[in-house]
N, C-alpha and C positions, 0 to 999 in steps of 0.2 A: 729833572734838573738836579735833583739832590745825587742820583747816582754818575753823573758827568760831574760832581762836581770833589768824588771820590780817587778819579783815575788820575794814575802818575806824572801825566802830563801836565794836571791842574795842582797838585800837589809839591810837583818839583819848581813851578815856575815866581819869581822873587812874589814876598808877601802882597807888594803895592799893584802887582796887576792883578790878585786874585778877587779882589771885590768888582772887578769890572766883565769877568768872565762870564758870570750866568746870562747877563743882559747879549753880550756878544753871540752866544751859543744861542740864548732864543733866537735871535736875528737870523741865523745862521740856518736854524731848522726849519723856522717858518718862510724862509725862501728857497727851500725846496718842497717840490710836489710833493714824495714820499713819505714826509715827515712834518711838511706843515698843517695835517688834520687834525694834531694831536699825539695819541698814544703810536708808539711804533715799535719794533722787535730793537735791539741792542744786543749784537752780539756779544759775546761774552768767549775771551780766551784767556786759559791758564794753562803756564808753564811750569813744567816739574823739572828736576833735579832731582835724581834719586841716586844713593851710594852708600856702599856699604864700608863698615870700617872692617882692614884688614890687620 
């Protein structure tokens, strides 16, 4: 929960929803199959920007 509770989405949204979020997100995972036993994979993507100065 602590790393959903790092991503942009949770981050950018006004301060007054963000203490209701973790509780939402349990709800959310433990009503699905895949992810209500517990531990599960979290993908993970990063995007780059690379450039050089001319």
């Amino acid at each position: 929960m602590a790393t959903l509770g790092t991503k942009a989405g949770v981050l950018g949204m006004p301060e007054v929803e963000r203490p209701s979020q973790p509780a939402r997100a349990r709800a959310c995972l433990a009503s699905r199959p895949e992810t209500a036993d517990g531990e599960f994979v979290l993908p993970m993507r990063t995007g780059v920007l690379r450039a050089r100065r001319l």
